[in-house]
C-alpha positions as CSV (number, residue, x, y, z in Angstrom):
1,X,133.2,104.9,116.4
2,X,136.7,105.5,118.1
3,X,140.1,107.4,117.0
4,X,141.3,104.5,115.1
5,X,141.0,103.5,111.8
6,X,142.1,100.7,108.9
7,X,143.9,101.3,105.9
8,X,140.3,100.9,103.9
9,X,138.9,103.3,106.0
10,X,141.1,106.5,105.3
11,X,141.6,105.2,101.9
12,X,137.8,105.4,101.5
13,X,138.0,108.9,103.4
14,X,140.6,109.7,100.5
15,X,138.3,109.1,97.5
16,X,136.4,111.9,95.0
17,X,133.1,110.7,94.5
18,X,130.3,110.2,96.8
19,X,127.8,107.9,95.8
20,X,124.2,107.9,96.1
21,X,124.3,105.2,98.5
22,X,127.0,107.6,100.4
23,X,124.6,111.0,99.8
24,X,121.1,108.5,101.0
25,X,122.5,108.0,104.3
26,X,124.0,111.1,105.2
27,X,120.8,112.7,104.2
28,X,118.6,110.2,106.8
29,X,121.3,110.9,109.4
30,X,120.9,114.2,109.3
31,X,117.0,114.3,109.4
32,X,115.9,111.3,111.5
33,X,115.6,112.9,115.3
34,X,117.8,110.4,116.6
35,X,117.7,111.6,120.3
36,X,114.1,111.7,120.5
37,X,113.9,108.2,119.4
38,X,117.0,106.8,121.5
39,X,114.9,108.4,124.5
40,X,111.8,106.3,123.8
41,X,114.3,102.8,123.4
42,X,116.7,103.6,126.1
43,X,114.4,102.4,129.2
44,X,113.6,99.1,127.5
45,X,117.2,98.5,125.9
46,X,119.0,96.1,128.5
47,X,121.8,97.5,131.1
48,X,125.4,97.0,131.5
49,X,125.9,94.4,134.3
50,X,128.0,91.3,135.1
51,X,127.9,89.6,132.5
52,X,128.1,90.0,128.1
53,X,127.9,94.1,127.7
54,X,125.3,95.3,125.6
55,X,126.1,96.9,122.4
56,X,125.6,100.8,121.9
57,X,121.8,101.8,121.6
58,X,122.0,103.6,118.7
59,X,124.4,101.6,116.7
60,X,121.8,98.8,116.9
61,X,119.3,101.6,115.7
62,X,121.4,102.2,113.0
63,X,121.8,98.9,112.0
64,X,118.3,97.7,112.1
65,X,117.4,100.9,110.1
66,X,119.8,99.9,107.2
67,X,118.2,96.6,107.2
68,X,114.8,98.4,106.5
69,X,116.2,100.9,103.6
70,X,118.3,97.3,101.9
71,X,115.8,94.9,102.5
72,X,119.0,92.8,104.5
73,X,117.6,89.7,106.8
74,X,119.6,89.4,109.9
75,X,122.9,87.6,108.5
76,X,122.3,90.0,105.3
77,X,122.7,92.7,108.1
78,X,125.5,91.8,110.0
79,X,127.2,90.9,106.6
80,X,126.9,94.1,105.0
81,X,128.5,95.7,107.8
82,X,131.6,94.0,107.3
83,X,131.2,94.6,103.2
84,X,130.0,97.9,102.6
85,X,132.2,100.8,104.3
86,X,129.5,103.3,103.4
87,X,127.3,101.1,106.0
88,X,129.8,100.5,108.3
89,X,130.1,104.8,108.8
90,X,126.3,105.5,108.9
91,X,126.3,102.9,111.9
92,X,129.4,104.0,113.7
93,X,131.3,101.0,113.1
94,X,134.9,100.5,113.0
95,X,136.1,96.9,111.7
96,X,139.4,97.7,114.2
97,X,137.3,97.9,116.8
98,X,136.2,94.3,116.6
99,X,132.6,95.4,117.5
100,X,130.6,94.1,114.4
101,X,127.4,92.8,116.2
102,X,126.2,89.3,115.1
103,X,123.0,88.6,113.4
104,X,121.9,86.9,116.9
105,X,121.7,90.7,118.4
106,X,120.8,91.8,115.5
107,X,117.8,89.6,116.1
108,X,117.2,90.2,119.6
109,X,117.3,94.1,119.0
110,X,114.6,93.5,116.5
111,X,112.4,91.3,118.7
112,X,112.8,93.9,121.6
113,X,111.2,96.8,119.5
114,X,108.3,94.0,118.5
115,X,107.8,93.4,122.2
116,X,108.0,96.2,123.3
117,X,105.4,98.4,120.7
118,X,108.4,100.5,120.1
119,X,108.1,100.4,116.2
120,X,105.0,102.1,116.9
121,X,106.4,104.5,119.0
122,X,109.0,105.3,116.5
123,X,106.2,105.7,114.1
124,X,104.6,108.3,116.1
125,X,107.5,110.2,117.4
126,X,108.4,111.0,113.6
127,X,104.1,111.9,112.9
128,X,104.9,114.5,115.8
129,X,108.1,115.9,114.7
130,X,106.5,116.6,111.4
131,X,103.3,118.0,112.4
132,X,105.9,120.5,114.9
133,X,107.4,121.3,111.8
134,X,104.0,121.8,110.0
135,X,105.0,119.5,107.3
136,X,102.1,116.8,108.5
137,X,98.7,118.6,106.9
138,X,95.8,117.6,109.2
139,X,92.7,118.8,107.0
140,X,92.4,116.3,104.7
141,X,92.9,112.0,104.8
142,X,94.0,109.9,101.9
143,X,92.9,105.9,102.9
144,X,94.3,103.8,100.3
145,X,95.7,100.0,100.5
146,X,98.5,97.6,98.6
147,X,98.6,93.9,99.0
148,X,102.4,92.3,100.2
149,X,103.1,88.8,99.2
150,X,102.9,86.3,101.2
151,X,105.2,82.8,99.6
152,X,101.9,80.6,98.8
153,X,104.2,77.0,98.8
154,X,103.7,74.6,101.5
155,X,107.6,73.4,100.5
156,X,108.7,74.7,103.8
157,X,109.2,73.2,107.9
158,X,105.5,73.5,108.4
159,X,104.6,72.1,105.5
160,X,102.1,74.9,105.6
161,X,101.2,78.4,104.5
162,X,101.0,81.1,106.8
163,X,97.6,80.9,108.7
164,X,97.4,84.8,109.0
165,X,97.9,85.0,105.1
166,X,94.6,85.1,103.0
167,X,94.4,84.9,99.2
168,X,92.4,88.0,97.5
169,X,91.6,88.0,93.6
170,X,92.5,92.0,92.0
171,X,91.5,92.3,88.5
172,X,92.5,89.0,86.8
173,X,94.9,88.0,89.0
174,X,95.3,85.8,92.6
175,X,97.3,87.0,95.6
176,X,98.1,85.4,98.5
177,X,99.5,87.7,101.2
178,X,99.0,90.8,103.3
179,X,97.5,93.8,103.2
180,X,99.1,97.3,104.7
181,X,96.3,100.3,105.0
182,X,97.1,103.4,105.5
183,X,95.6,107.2,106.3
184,X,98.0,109.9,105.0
185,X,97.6,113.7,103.9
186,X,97.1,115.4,100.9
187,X,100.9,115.4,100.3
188,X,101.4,111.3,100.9
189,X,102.6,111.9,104.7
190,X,101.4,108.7,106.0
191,X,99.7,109.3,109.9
192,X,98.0,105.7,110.4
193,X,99.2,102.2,109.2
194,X,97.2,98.4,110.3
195,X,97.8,95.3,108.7
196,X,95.2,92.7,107.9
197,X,95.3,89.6,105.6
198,X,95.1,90.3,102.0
199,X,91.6,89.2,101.5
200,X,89.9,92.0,104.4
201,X,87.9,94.5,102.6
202,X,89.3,97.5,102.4
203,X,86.4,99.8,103.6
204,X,86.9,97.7,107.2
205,X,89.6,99.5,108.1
206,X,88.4,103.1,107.4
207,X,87.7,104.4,110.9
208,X,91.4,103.2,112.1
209,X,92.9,105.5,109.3
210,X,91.2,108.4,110.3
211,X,92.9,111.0,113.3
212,X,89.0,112.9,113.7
213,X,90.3,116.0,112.4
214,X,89.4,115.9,108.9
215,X,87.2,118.3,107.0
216,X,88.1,115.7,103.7
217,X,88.7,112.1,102.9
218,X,89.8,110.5,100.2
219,X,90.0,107.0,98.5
220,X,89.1,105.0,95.7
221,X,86.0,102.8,95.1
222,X,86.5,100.3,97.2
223,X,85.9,102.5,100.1
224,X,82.9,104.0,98.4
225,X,79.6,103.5,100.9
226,X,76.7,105.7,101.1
227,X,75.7,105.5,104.2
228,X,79.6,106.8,105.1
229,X,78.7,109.7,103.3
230,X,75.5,110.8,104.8
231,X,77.4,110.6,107.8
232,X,80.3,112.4,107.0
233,X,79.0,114.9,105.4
234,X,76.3,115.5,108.5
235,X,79.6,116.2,110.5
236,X,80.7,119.1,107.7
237,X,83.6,116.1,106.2
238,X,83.9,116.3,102.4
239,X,83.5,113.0,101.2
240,X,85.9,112.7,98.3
241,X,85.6,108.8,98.6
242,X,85.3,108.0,94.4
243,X,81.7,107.1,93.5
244,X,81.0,103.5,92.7
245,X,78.7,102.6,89.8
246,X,75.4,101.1,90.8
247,X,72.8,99.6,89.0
248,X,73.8,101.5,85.6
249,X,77.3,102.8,84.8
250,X,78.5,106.3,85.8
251,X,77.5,109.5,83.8
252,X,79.8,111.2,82.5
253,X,80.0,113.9,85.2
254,X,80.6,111.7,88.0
255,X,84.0,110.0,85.4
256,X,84.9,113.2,85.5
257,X,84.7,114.0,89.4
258,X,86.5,110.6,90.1
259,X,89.1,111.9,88.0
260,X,89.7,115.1,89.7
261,X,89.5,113.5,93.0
262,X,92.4,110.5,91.7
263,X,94.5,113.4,91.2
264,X,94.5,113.8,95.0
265,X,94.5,110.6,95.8
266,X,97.4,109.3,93.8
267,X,99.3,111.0,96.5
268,X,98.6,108.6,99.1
269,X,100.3,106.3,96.6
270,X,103.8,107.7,97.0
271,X,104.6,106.1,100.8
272,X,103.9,102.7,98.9
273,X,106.2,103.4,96.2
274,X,109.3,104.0,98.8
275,X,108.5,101.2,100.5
276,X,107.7,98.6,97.9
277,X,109.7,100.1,94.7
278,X,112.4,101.8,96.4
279,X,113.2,99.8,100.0
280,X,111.7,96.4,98.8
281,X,109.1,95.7,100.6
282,X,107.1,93.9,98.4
283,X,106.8,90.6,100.2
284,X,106.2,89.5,104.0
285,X,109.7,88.8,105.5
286,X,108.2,87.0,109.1
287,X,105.2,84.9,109.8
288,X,102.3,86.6,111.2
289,X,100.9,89.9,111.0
290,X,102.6,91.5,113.8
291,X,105.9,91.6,112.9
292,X,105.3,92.7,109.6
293,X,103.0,95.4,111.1
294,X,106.2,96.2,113.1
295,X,108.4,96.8,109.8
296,X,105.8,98.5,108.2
297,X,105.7,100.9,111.1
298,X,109.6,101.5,111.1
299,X,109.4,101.9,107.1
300,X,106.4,104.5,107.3
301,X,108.1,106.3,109.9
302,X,111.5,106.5,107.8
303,X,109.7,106.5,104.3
304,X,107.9,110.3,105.9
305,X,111.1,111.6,106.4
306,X,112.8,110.7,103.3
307,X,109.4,112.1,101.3
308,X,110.6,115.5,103.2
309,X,114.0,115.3,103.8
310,X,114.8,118.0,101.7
311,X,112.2,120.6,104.1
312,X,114.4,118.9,107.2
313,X,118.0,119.4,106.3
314,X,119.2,122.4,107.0
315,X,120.5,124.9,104.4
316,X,124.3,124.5,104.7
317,X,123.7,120.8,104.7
318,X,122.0,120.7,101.5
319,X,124.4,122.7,100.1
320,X,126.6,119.9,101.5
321,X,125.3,117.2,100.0
């Protein structure tokens, strides 16, 4: 952002409350680790030549991480930008300036992280600055699943639904969609994310959400199997997995042991909240799997560090805020 600035802006500058859009943002900016994850971009993010100069790396950063924490499309994006001065200051952008990028480079910032893994790079980058900072526990797994909508009408170009999309029946109800799986600790710190349609069975996924160094793994019933457990617990791995009624209901006993072990596993539910309650991700905004894989990577990464922003800011900051 340069020296200059509009009326708006030092009026805005001027005023006495912050609000909590104002307080979210400057909390993320000051806990996402935005050099280590400019360094993993920059060799892949285009070069200043002859021609149209590329905008700065880490505006475009900014901007597409605002369109994760909004739920903004691309034109949602580059309008907000112009609307909301709050935005405008998290991304470094000043209107007088005239450098506002347009939801085509919005677009073809996105599709360079999708071509280029980085999403899960960025993933990965914040999984290792939390486990530095020992706030990534590494003794125990939570797997656990949630289904993202899919639109099921064929009143569309293609006159078609999504061919990646499935339709799954929970409880009473149909879904067409997605489904996001994830491995996380005992505090909700998500370590593994894959996608598959909405009608994969959970328990496929199981050894994709597991990093080997578990002595504990949780998950409901649907990831119940008892040959998993002979296994796991031949390797000295708790298996906290809830018991699934056989032939005959469960005692008692084992209600009560699936009870104790919910109360550990309801924390891998706390990622999905942030993302789905909290950021809007409720429903698939692409076609295909992989690109929503890709946002779901970003939104992970940036849903860990907002679950333990407060253990990252620094004191005087969150004295500041």
């Amino acid at each position: 952002m340069g020296n200059q600035r509009t009326f708006a802006s030092m009026a805005w500058q001027g005023k006495g409350k912050v609000t909590r859009r104002e307080r979210f943002l400057a909390e993320m900016d000051a806990v996402i680790p935005w050099a280590r994850l400019l360094a993993l971009i920059e060799p892949h993010y285009p070069k200043a030549g002859q021609g149209r100069q590329p905008l700065g790396l880490e505006k475009m950063l900014r901007i597409y991480f605002l369109q994760q924490w909004f739920n903004l499309s691309d034109p949602q994006a580059e309008d907000a930008i112009y609307d909301s001065e709050s935005m405008r200051r998290f991304a470094r952008v000043e209107l007088s300036e005239e450098v506002v990028p347009d939801e085509t480079t919005i677009l073809r910032f996105r599709h360079l992280l999708e071509k280029h893994g980085l999403t899960q790079a960025i993933f990965d980058a914040v999984a290792g600055l939390l486990e530095e900072r020992r706030l990534l526990l590494r003794a125990g797994t939570i797997v656990d699943a949630t289904i993202i909508a899919a639109p099921a009408s064929t009143k569309n170009a293609t006159a078609s639904r999504d061919p990646e999309m499935k339709q799954t029946r929970k409880g009473k109800n149909w879904h067409f969609g997605m489904k996001l799986h994830i491995g996380a600790d005992k505090r909700g710190i998500v370590h593994r994310v894959t996608a598959t349609d909405a009608a994969a069975a959970d328990i496929t996924q199981l050894p994709a959400l597991l990093h080997g160094q578990e002595r504990e793994v949780f998950g409901d019933q649907a990831y119940w199997k008892e040959a998993d457990r002979k296994t796991f617990e031949a390797r000295g791995v708790r298996y906290r997995i809830n018991r699934r009624p056989n032939l005959k209901p469960l005692s008692e006993r084992w209600r009560m042991i699936n009870r104790a072990r919910s109360r550990t596993r309801a924390c891998g539910e706390h990622a999905f909240r942030v993302i789905k309650q909290l950021w809007g991700f409720a429903k698939v905004r692409y076609r295909g799997l992989k690109k929503n894989l890709c946002r779901a990577q970003t939104m992970f990464a940036l849903a860990n560090l907002y679950q333990v922003r407060r253990e990252l800011l620094p004191a005087a900051a969150r004295f500041a805020l």
